[in-house]
TORKOL-4160 file (C-alpha; in steps of 0.2 Angstrom, whole numbers, padded with zeros to 4 digits, m for minus):
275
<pt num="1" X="m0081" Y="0053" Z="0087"/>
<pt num="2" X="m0075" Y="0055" Z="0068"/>
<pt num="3" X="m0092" Y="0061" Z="0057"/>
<pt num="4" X="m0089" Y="0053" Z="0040"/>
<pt num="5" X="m0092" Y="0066" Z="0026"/>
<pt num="6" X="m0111" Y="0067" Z="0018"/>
<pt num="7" X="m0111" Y="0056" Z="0004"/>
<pt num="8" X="m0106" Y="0038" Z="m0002"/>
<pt num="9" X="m0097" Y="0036" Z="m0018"/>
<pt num="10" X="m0105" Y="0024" Z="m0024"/>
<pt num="11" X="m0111" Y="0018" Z="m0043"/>
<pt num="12" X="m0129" Y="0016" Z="m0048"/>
<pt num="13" X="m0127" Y="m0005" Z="m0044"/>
<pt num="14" X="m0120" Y="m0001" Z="m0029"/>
<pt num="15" X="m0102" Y="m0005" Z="m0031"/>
<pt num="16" X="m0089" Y="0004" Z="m0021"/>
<pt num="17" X="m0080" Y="0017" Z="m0031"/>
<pt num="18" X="m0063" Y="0020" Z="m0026"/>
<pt num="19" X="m0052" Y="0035" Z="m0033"/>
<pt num="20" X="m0047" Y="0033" Z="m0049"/>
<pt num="21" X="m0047" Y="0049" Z="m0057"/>
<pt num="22" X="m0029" Y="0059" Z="m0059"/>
<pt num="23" X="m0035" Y="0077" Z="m0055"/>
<pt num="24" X="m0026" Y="0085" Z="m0042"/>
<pt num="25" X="m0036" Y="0089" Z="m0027"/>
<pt num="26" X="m0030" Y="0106" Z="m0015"/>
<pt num="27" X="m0018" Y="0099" Z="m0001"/>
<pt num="28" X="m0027" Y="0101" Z="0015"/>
<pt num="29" X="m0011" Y="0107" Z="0021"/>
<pt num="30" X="m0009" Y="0120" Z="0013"/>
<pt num="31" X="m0029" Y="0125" Z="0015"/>
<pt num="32" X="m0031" Y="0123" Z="0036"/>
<pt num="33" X="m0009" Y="0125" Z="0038"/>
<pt num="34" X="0004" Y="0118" Z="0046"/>
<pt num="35" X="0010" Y="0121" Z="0061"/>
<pt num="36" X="0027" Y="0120" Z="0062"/>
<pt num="37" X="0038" Y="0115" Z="0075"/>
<pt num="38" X="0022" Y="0112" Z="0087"/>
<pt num="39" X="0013" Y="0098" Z="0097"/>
<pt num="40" X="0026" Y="0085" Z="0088"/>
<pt num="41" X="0019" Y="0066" Z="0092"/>
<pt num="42" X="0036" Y="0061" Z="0102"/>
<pt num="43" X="0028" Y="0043" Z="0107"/>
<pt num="44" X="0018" Y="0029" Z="0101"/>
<pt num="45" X="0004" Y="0034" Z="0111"/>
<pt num="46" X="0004" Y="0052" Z="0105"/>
<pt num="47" X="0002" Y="0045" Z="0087"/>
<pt num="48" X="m0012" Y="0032" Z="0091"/>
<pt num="49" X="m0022" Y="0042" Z="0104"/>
<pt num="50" X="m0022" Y="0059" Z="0093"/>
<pt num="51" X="m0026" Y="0051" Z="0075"/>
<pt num="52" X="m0044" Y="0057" Z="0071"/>
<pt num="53" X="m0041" Y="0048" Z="0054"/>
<pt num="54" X="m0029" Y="0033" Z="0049"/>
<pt num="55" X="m0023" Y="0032" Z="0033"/>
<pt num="56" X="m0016" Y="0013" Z="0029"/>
<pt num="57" X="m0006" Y="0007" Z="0014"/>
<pt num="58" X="m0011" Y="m0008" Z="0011"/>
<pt num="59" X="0005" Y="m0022" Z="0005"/>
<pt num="60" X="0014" Y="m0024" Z="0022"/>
<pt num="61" X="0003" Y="m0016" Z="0033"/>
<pt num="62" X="m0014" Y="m0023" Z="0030"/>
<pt num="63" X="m0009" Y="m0039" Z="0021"/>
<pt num="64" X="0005" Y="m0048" Z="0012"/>
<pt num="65" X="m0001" Y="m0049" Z="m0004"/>
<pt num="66" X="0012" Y="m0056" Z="m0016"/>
<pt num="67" X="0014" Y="m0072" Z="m0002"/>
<pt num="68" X="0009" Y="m0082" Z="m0015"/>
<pt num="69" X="0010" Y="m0074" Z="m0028"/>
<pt num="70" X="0027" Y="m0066" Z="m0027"/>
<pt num="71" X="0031" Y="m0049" Z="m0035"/>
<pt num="72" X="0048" Y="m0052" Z="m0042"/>
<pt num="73" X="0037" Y="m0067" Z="m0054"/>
<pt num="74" X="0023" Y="m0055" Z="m0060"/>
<pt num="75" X="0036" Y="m0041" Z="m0064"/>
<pt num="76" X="0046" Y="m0055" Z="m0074"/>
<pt num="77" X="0032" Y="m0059" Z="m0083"/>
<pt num="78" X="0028" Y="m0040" Z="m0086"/>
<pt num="79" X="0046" Y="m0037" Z="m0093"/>
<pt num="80" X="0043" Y="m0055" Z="m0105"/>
<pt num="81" X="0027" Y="m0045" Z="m0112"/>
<pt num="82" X="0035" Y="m0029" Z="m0114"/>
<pt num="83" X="0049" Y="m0038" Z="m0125"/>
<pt num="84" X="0034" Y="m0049" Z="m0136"/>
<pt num="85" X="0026" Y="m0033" Z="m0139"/>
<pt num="86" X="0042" Y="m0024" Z="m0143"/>
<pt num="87" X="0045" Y="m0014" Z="m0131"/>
<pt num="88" X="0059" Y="m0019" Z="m0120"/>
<pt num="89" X="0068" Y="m0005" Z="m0123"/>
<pt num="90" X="0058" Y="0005" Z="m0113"/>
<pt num="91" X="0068" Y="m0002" Z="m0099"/>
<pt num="92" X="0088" Y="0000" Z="m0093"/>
<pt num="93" X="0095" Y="m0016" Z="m0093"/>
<pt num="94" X="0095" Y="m0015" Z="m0074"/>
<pt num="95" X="0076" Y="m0012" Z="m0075"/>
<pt num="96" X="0078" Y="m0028" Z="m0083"/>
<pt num="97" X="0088" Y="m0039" Z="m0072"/>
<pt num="98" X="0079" Y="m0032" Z="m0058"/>
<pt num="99" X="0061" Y="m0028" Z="m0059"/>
<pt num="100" X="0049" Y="m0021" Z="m0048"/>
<pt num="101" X="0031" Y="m0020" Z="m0055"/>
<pt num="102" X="0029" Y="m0001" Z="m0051"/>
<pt num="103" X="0045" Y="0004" Z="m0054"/>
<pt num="104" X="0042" Y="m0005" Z="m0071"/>
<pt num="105" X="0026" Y="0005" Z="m0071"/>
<pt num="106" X="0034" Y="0022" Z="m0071"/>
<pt num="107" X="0049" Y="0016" Z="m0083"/>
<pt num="108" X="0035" Y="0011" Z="m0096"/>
<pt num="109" X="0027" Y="0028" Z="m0094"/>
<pt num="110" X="0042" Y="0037" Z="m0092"/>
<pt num="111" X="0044" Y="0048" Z="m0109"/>
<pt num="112" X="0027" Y="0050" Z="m0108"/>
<pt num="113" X="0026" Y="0044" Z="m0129"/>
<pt num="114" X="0018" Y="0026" Z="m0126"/>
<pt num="115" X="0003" Y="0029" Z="m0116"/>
<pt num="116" X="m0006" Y="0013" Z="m0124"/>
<pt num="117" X="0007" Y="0003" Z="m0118"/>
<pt num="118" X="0009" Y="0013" Z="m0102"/>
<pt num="119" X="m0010" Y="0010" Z="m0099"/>
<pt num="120" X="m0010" Y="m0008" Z="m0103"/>
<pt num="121" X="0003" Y="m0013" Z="m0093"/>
<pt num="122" X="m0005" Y="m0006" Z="m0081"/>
<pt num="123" X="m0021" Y="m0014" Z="m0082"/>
<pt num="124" X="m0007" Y="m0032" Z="m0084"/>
<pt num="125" X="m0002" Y="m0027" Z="m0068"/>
<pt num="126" X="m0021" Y="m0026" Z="m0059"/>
<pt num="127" X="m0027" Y="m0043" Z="m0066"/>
<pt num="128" X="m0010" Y="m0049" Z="m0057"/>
<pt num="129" X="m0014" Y="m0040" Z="m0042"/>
<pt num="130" X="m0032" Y="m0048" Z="m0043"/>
<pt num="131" X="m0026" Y="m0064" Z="m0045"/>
<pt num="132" X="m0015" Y="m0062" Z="m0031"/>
<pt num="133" X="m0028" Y="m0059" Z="m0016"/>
<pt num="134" X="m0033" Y="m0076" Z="m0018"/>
<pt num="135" X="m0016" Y="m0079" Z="m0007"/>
<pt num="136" X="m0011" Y="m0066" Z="0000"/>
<pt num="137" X="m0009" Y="m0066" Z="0020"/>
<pt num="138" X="m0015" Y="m0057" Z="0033"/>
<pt num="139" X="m0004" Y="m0046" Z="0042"/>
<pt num="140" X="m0004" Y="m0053" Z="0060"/>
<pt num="141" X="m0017" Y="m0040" Z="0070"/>
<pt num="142" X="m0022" Y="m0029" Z="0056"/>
<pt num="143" X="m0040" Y="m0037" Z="0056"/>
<pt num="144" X="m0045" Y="m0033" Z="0074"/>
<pt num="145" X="m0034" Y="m0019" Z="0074"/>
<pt num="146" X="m0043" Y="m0009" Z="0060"/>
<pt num="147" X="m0060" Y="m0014" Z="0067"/>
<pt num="148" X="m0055" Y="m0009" Z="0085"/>
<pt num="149" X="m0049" Y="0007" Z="0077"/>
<pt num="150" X="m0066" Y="0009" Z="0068"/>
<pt num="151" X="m0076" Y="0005" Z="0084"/>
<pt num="152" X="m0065" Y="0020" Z="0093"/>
<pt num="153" X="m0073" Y="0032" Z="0081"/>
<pt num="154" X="m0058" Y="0033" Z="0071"/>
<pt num="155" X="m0059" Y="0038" Z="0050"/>
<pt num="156" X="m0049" Y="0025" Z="0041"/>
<pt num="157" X="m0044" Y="0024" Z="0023"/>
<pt num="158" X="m0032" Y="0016" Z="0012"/>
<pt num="159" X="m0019" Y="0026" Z="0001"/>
<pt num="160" X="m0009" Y="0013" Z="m0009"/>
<pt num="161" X="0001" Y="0010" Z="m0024"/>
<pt num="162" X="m0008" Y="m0003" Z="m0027"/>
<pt num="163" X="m0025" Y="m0007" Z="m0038"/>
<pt num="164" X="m0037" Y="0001" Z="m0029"/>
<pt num="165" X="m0051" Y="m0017" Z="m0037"/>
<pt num="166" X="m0036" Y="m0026" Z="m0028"/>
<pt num="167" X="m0039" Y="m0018" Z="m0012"/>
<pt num="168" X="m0057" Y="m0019" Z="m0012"/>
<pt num="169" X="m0054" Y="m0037" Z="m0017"/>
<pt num="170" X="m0045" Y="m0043" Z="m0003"/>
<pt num="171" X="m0056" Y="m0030" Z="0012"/>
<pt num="172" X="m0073" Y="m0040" Z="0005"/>
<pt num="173" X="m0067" Y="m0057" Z="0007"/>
<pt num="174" X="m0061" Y="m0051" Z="0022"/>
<pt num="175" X="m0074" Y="m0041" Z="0029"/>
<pt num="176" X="m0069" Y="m0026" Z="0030"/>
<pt num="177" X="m0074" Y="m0017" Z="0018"/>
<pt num="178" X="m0086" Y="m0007" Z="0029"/>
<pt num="179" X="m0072" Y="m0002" Z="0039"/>
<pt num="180" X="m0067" Y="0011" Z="0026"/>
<pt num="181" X="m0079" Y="0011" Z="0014"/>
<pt num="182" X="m0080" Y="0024" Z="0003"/>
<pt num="183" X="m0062" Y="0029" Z="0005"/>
<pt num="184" X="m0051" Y="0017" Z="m0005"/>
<pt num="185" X="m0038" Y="0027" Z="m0014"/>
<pt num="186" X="m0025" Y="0019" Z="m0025"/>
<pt num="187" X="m0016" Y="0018" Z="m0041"/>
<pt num="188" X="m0022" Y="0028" Z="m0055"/>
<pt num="189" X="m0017" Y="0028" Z="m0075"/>
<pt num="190" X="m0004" Y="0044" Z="m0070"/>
<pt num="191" X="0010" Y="0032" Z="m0062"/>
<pt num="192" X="0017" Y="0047" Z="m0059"/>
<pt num="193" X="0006" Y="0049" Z="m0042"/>
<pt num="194" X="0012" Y="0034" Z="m0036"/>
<pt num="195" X="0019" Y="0037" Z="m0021"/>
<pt num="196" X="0031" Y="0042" Z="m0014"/>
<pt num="197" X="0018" Y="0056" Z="m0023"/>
<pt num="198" X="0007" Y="0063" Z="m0009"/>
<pt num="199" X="m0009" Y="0062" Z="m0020"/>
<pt num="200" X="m0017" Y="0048" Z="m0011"/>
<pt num="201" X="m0015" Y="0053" Z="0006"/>
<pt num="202" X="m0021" Y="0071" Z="0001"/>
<pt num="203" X="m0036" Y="0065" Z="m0007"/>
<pt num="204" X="m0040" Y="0054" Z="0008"/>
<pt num="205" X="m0037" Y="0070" Z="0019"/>
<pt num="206" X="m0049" Y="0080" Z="0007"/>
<pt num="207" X="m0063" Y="0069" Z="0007"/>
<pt num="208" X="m0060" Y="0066" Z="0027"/>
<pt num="209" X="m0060" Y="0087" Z="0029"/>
<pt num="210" X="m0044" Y="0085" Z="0043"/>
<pt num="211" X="m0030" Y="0091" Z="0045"/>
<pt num="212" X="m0016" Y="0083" Z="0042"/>
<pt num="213" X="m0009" Y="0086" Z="0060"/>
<pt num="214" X="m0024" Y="0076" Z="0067"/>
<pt num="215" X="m0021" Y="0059" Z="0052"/>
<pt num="216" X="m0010" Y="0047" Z="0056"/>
<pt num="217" X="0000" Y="0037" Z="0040"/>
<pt num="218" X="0003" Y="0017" Z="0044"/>
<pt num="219" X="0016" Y="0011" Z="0034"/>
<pt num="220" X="0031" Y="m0001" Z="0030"/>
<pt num="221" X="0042" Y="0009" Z="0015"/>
<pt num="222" X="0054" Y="0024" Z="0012"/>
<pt num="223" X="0039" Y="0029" Z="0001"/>
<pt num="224" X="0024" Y="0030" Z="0014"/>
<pt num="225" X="0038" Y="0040" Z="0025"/>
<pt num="226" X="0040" Y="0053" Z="0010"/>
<pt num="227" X="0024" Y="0053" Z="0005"/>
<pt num="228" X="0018" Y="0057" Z="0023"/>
<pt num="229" X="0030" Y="0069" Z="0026"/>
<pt num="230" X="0026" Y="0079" Z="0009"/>
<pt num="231" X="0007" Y="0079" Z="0016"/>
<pt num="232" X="0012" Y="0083" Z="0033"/>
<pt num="233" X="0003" Y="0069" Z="0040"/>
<pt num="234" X="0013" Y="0060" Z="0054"/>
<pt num="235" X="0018" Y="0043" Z="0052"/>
<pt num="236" X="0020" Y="0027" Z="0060"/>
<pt num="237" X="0030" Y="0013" Z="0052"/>
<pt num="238" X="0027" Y="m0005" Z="0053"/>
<pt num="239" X="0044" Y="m0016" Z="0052"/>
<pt num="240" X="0040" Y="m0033" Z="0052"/>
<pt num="241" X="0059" Y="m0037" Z="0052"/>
<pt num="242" X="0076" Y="m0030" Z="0052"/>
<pt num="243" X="0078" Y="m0027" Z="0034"/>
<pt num="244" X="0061" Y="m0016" Z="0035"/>
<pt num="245" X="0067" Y="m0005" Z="0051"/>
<pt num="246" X="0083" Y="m0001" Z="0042"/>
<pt num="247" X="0073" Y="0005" Z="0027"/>
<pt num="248" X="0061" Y="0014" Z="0037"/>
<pt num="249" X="0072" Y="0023" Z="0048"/>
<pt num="250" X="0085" Y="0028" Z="0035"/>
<pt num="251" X="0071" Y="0037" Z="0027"/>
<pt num="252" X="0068" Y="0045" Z="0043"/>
<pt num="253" X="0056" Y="0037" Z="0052"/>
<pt num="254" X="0054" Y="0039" Z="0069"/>
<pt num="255" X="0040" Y="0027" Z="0079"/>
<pt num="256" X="0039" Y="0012" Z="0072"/>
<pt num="257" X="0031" Y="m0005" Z="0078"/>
<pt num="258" X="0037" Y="m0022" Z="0076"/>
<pt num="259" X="0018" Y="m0029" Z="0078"/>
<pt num="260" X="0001" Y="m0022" Z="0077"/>
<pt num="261" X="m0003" Y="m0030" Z="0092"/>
<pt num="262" X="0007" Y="m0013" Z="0100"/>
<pt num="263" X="m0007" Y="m0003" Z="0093"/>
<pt num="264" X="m0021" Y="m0016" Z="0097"/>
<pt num="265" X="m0017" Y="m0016" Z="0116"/>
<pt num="266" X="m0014" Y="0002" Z="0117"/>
<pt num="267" X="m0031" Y="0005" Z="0111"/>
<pt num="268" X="m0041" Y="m0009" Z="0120"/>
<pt num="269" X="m0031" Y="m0004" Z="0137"/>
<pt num="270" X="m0039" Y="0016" Z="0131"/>
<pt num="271" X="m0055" Y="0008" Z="0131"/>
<pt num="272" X="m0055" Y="m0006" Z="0149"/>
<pt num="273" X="m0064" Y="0001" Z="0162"/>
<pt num="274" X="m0056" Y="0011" Z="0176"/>
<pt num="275" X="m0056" Y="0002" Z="0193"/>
């Protein structure tokens, strides 16, 4: 059984606080070590079974946020602001033609001389997020998944690139919330922690006080595998598609799932009574 640490993050009205701030915390890997070359998860099982703490990004794993609300729309409309306010040229023309909304995020901020703008484009892109978990869609089995999880004992938490009000959003409506309450960790003002920065996933190990050997990362991007190799947490990708498990395995992944239900069973099979 997991101990969660003394203490809830909470405001005085009680609303979650999530991390927000930009200072860096101590990689737990580099205060308990890493052993190197030893006791390697070689199987989905070895993954599961050994995570003492999951870490979840969120977009892709958890839900599909921009399913109705797509991504490539609010970046458009990201780049229209940027030019009303004069400021395209912050951008290459490529940024232009196709933009990503944190790409365009660490393009706005990325001579570090317009952090007005940096830091308003920004908040643009968290009202957009907001408005966005009104539709967004469930990933199929991440619900009972991260309760099952929760019920084993099992710390969870969320390290995204992705608003952190977002993700607290979409857990409430959803109820789950509790599941990993206090430990919401997602975009700050500094886009330079976005991942595939391993500052989420370090401050999530921090506040857990594990290991990173004894974490486990689900994701579904070239950045959550570099993130989670920089923290030396290991990781299990989630490819909904083909396209995804090209990605993920390019960038050196090595387990991956095509459904959550593979985790859900494993973990409900952990649990059936022995004949």
């Amino acid at each position: 059984m997991v101990r969660r640490p003394v203490g809830h993050h909470l405001h005085g009205d009680g609303a979650l606080l999530v991390a927000s701030g930009t200072e860096r915390v101590e990689p737990v890997s580099e205060r308990a070590g890493r052993v190197e070359g030893c006791g390697r998860p070689e199987s989905l099982r070895d993954l599961v079974m050994g995570a003492r703490v999951v870490l979840w990004d969120f977009d892709g794993p958890v839900c599909r946020l921009f399913a109705g609300h797509p991504a490539d729309g609010v970046a458009r409309g990201l780049v229209d602001w940027l030019a009303a306010v004069g400021h395209e040229g912050l951008l290459t023309r490529e940024e232009r033609a196709h933009p990503d909304p944190f790409l365009l995020l660490a393009a706005v901020d990325r001579e570090r001389r317009h952090g007005d703008v940096a830091a308003e484009f920004e908040e643009r892109l968290t009202r957009e997020e907001l408005r966005a978990v009104a539709t967004a869609r469930p990933t199929p089995y991440a619900d009972p998944l991260i309760r099952t999880w929760a019920a084993h004992g099992a710390g969870l938490a969320v390290t995204t690139n992705n608003s952190p009000r977002a993700v607290s959003a979409y857990l409430e409506a959803r109820g789950l919330l509790g599941c990993f309450t206090p430990h919401v960790y997602g975009r700050t003002r500094d886009p330079r922690l976005l991942k595939p920065d391993p500052y989420t996933l370090e401050r999530a190990l921090h506040a857990w006080g594990v290991a990173p050997a004894h974490a486990l990362m689900v994701g579904d991007s070239p950045a959550d595998v570099a993130a989670a190799g920089k923290a030396g947490v290991p990781f299990l990708g989630y490819a909904r598609n083909d396209r995804k498990e090209e990605q993920l395995r390019s960038a050196g992944a090595e387990v991956l799932v095509h459904s959550l239900e593979e985790v859900l069973r494993m973990l409900r099979d952990s649990s059936a009574p022995r004949e």
